[in-house]
VOLUM-387223 format. One record per residue (C-alpha): x, y, z; residue number from 1. Coordinates in Angstrom, 3 decimals, padded with zeros to 6 digits. Layout:
<vexgus>
{c1=X c2=Y c3=Z num=NUM}
...
</vexgus>
This chain:
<vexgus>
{c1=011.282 c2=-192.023 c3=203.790 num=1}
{c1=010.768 c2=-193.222 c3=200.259 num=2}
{c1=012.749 c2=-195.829 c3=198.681 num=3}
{c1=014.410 c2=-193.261 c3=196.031 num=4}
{c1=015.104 c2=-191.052 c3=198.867 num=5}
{c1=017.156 c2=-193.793 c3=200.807 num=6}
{c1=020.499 c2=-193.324 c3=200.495 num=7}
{c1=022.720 c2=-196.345 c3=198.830 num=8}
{c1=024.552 c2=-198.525 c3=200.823 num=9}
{c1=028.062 c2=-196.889 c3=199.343 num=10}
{c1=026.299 c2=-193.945 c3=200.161 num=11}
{c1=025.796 c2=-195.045 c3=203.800 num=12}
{c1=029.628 c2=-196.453 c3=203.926 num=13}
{c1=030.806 c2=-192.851 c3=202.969 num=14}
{c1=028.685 c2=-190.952 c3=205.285 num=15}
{c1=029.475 c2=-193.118 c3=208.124 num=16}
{c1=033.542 c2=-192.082 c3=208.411 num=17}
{c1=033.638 c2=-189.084 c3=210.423 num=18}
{c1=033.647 c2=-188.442 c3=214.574 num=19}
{c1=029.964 c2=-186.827 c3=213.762 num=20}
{c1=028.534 c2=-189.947 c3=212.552 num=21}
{c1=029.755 c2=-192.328 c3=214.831 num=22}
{c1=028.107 c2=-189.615 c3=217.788 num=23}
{c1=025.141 c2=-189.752 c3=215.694 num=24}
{c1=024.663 c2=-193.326 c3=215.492 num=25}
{c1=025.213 c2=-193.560 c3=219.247 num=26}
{c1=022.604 c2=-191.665 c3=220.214 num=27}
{c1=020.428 c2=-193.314 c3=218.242 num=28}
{c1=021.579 c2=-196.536 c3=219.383 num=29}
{c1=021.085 c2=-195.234 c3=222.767 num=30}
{c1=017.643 c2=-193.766 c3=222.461 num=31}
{c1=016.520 c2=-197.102 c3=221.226 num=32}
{c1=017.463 c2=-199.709 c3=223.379 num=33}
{c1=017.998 c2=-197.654 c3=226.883 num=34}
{c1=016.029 c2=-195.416 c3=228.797 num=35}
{c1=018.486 c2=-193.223 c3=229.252 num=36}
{c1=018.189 c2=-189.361 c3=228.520 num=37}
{c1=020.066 c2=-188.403 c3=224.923 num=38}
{c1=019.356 c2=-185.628 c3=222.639 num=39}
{c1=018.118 c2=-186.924 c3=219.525 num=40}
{c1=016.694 c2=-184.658 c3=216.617 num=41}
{c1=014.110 c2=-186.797 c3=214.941 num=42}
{c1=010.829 c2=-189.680 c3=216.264 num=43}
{c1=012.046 c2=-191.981 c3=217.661 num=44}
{c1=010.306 c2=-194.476 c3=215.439 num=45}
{c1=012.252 c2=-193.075 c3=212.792 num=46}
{c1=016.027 c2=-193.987 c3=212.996 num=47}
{c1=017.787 c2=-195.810 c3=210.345 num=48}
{c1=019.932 c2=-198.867 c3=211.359 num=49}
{c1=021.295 c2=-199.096 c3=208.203 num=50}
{c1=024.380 c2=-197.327 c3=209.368 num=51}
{c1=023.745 c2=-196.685 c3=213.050 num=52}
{c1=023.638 c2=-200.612 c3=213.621 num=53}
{c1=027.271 c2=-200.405 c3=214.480 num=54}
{c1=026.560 c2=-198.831 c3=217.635 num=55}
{c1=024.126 c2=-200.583 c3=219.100 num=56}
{c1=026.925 c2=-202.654 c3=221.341 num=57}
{c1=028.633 c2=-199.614 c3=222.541 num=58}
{c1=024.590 c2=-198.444 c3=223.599 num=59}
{c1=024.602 c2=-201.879 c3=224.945 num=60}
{c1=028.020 c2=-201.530 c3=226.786 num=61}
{c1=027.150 c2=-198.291 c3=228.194 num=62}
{c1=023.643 c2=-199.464 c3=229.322 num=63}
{c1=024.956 c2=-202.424 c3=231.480 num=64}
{c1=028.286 c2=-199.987 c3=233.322 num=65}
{c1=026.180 c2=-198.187 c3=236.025 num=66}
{c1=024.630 c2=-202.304 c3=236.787 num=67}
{c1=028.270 c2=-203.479 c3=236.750 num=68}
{c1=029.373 c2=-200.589 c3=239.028 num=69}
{c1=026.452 c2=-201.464 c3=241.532 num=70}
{c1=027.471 c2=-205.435 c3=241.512 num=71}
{c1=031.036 c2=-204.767 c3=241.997 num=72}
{c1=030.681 c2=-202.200 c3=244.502 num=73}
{c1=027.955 c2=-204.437 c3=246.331 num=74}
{c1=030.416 c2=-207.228 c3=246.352 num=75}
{c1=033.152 c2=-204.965 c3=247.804 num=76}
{c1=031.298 c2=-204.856 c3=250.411 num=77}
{c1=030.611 c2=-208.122 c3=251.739 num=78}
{c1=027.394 c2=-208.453 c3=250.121 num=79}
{c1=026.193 c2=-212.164 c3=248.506 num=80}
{c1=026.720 c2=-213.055 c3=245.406 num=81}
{c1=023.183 c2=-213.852 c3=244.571 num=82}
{c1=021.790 c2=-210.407 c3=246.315 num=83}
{c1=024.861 c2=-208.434 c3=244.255 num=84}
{c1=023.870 c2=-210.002 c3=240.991 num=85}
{c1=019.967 c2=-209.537 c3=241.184 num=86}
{c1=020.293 c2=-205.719 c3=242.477 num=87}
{c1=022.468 c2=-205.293 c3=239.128 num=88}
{c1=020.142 c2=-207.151 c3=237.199 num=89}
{c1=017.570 c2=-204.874 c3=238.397 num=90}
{c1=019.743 c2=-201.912 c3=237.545 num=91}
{c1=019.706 c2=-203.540 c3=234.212 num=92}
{c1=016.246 c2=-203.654 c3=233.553 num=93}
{c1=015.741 c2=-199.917 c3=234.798 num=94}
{c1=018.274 c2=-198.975 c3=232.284 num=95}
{c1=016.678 c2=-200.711 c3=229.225 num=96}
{c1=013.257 c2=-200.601 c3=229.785 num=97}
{c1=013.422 c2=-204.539 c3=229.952 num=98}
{c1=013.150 c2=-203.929 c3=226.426 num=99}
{c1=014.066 c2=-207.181 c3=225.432 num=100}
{c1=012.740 c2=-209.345 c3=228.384 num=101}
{c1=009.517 c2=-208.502 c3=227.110 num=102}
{c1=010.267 c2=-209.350 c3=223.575 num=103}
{c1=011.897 c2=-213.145 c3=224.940 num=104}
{c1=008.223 c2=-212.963 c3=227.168 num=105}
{c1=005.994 c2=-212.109 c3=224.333 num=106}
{c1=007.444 c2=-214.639 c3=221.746 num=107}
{c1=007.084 c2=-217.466 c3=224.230 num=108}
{c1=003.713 c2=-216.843 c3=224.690 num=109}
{c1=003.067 c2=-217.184 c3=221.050 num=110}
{c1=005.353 c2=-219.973 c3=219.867 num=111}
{c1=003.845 c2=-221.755 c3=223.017 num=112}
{c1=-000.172 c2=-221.315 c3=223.165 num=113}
{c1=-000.718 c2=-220.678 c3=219.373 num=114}
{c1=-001.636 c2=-223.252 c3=217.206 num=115}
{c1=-001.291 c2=-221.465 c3=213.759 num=116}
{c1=001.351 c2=-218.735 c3=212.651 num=117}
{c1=-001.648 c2=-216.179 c3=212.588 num=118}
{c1=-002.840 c2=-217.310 c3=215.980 num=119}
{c1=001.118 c2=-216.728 c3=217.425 num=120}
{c1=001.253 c2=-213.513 c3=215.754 num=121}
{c1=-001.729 c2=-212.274 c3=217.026 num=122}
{c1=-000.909 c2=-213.799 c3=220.810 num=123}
{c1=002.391 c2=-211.796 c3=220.912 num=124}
{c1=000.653 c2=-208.494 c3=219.797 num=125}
{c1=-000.956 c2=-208.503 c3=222.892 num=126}
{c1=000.579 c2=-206.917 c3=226.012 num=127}
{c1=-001.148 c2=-209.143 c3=228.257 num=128}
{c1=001.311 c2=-211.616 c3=230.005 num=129}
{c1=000.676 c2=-215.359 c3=229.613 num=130}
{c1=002.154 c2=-218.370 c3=231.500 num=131}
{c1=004.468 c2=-219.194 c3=228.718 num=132}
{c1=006.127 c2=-215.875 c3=229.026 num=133}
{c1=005.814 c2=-215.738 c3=232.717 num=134}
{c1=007.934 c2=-218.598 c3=232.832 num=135}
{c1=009.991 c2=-217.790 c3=230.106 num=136}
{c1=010.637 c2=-214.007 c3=231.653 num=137}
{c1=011.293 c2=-216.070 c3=235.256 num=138}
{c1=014.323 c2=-218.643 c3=233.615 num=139}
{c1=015.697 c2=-215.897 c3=232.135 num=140}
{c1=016.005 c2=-214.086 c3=235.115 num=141}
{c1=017.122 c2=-216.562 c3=237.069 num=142}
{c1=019.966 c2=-217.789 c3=234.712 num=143}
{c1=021.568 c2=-214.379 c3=234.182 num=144}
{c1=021.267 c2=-214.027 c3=237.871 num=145}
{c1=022.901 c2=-217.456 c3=238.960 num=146}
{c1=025.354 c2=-216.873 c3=236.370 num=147}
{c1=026.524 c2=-213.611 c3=237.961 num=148}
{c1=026.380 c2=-214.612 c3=241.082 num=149}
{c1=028.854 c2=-217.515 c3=240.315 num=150}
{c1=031.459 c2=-214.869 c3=238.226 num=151}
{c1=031.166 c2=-212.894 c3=241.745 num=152}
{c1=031.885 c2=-216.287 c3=243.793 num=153}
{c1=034.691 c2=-217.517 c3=241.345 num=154}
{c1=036.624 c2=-214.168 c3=240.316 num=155}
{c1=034.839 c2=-211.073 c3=241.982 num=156}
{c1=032.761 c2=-208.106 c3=241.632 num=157}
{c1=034.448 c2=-206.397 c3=239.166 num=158}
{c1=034.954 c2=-209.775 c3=237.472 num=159}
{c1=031.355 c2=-209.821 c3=236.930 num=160}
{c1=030.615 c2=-206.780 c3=235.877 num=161}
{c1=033.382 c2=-206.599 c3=232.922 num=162}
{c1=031.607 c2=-209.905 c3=231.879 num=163}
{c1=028.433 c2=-208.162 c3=232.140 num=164}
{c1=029.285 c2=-205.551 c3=230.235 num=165}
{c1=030.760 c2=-207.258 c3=227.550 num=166}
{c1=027.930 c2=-209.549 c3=227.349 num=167}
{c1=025.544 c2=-206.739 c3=226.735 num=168}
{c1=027.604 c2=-205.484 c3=223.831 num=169}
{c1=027.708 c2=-208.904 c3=221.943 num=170}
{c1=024.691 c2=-209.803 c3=222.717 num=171}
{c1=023.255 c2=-206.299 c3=221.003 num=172}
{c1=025.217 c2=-207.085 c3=217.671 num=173}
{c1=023.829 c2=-210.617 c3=217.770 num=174}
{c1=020.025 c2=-209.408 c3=218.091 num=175}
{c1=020.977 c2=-206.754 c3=215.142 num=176}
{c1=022.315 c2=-209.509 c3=213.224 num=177}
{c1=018.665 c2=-211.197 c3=213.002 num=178}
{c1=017.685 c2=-208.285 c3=210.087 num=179}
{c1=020.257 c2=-208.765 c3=207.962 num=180}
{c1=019.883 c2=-212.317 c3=207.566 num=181}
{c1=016.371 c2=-212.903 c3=207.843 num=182}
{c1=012.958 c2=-211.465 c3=206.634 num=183}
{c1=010.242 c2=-209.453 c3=208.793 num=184}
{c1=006.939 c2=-211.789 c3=209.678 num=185}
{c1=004.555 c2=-209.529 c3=209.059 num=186}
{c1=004.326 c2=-206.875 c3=206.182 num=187}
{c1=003.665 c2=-204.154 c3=208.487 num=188}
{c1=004.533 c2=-203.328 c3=212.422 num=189}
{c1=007.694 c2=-202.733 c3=214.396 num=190}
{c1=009.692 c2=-204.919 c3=212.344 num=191}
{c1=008.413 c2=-204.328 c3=209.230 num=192}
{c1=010.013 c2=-200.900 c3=209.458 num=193}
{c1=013.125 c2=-201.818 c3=211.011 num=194}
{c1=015.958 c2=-200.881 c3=208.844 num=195}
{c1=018.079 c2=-204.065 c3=208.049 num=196}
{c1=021.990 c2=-203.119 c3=208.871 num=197}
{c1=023.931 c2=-202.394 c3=205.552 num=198}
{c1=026.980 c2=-205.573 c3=205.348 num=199}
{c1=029.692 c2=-202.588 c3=206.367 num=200}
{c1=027.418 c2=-201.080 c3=209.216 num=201}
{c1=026.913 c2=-205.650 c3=210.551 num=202}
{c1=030.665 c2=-205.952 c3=210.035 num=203}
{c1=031.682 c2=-202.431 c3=212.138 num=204}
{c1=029.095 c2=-203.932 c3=214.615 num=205}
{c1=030.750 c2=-207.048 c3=215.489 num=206}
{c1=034.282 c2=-205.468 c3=215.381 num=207}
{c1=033.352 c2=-202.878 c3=218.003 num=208}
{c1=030.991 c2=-205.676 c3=219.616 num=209}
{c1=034.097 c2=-208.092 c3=220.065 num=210}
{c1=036.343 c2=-204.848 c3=220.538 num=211}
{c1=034.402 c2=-204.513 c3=224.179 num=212}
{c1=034.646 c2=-208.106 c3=224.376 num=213}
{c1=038.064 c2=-208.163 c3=224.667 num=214}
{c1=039.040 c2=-205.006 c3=226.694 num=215}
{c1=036.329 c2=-206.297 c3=229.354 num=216}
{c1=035.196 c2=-209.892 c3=228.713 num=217}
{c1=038.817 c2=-211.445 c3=227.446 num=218}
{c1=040.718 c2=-209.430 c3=230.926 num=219}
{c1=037.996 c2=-212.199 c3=232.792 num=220}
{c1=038.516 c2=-215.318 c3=231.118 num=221}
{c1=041.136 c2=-214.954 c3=228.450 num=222}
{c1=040.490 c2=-214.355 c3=224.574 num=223}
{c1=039.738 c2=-218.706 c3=224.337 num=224}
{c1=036.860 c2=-218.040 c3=226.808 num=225}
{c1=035.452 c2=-214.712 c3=225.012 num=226}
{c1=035.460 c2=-216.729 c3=221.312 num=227}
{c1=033.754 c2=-219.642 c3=222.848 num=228}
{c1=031.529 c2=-217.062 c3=224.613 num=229}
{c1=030.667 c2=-215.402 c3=221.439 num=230}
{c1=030.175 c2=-218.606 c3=219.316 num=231}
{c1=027.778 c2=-219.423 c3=221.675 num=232}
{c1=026.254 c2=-216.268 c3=221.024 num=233}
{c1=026.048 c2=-217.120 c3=217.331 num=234}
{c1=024.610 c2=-220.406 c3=217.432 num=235}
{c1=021.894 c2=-218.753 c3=219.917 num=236}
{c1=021.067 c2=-216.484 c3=216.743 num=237}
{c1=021.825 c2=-219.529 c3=214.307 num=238}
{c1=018.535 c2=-221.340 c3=216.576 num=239}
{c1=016.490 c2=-218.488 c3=217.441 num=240}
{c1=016.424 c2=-217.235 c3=213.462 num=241}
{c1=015.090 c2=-221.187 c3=212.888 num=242}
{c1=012.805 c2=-221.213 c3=215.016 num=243}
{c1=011.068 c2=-218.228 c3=214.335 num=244}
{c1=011.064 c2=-218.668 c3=210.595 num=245}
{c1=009.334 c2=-221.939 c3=211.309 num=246}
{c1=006.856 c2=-220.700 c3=214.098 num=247}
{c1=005.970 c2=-217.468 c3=212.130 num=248}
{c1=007.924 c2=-217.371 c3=209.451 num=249}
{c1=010.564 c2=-214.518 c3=209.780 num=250}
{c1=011.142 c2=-212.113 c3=212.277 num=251}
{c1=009.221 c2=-209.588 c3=214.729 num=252}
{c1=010.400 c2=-207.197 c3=217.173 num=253}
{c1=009.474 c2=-209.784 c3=219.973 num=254}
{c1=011.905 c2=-212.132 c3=218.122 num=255}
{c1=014.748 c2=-209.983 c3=217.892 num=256}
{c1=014.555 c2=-209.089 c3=221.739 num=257}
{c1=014.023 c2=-213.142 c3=222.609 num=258}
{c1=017.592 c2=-213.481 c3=220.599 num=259}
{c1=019.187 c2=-211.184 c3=222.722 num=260}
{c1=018.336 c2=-212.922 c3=226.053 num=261}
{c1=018.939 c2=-215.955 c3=224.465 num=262}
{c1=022.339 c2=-214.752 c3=223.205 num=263}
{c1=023.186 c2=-212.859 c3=226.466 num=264}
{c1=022.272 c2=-216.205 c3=228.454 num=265}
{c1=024.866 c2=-218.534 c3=226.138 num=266}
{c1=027.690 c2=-215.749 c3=226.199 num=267}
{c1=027.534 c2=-215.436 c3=230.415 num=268}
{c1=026.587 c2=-219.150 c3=231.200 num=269}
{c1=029.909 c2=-219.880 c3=228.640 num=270}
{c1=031.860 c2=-217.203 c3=230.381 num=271}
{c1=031.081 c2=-218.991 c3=233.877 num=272}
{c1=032.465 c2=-222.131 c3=232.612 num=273}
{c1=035.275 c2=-221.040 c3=231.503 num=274}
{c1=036.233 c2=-220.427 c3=235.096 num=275}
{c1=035.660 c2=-223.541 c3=235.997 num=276}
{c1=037.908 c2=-225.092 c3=233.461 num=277}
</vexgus>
């Protein structure tokens, strides 16, 4: 679309009222970031998340209820914690594409074996998997899956996948956050053409974000537990945005996916604690 085709961002704001547009932008959202079947009416290269930004945490919610379902009903059964929380991880990744796991991968390879911001670049365009981002991709992993196994151990099945849930919906809105605030590395790619999220469609984001958060994270470990959770979340954007500005300089679709592991790690490892406390 050209640039005097886009519509303005009051334009956007007006648009963006009705039952219609909210279905709209959850599809999108939906197509996007899951793998799930949704009937969208244009590329998929080609949605705008100027408006439809909002919804990527309800995409994100939905994504992560089937993986909640299967830890809570595993743990119902007598199953252990650590096997419950890696079979839902697993439905996780089935569900998303591990999307952004190989995002976090990719952008650990670069920022660790190149030696010049071309040289990183270039090392997270390829597909191949390096040892960085093996071990990177393996932490991960084995964070969320600790985490959820200790939710299960301190408060239950159903316990852990609220959290879950919740953490995939603030999580989302942090990783859409990176756009608005920051600047695409490279002039073309992914990235490049990523629509940056208009300040009403960022704000509606984090309202419905922390919305979910409270109906499912906040019934877990209280509304004190879900705003430490999320401020976690934010200074895992705040340090992920640094970093890649000084390692490449802005932004990449690799990036963006890295913040939302990073983001999902702080808000679950916080959540755990708070059950401790």
């Amino acid at each position: 679309m050209d640039e005097a085709e886009k519509p303005s961002e009051a334009e956007i704001s007006a648009q963006g009222g009705s039952f219609n547009a909210w279905r709209t932008d959850i599809v999108s959202a939906l197509a996007f970031f899951t793998r799930l079947p949704v009937p969208l009416d244009h590329d998929h290269g080609e949605i705008d998340f100027s408006r439809a930004a909002r919804a990527v945490p309800i995409a994100g919610a939905l994504a992560a209820i089937a993986p909640g379902v299967a830890i809570a009903v595993l743990a119902w059964l007598g199953a252990p914690a650590l096997f419950a929380a890696a079979i839902g991880l697993g439905a996780l990744l089935l569900v998303t594409g591990a999307l952004h796991e190989d995002g976090f991968a990719d952008t650990m390879d670069g920022f660790g074996g190149g030696a010049t911001r071309e040289r990183k670049l270039e090392i997270m365009h390829d597909s191949r998997l390096g040892s960085y981002g093996a071990a990177a991709l393996i932490l991960s992993l084995l964070a969320r899956v600790a985490v959820l196994a200790s939710i299960v151990e301190a408060a239950g099945g159903l316990a852990a996948a609220f959290v879950l849930i919740g953490a995939a919906a603030v999580s989302r809105a942090a990783a859409i956050t990176v756009p608005f605030f920051s600047s695409p590395a490279r002039a073309e790619g992914a990235a490049a053409s990523l629509t940056s999220p208009t300040a009403r469609a960022l704000l509606e984001c984090w309202i419905v974000a922390l919305l979910i958060g409270a109906v499912f994270t906040a019934s877990v470990c209280g509304v004190a537990g879900l705003l430490l959770a999320a401020s976690a979340c934010a200074l895992a954007v705040g340090a992920a945005m640094y970093f890649s500005a000084r390692q490449v300089g802005g932004y990449t679709g690799d990036t963006i996916g890295a913040t939302q592991q990073l983001a999902e790690i702080a808000f679950l490892g916080v959540t755990a604690m708070t059950l401790t406390w």
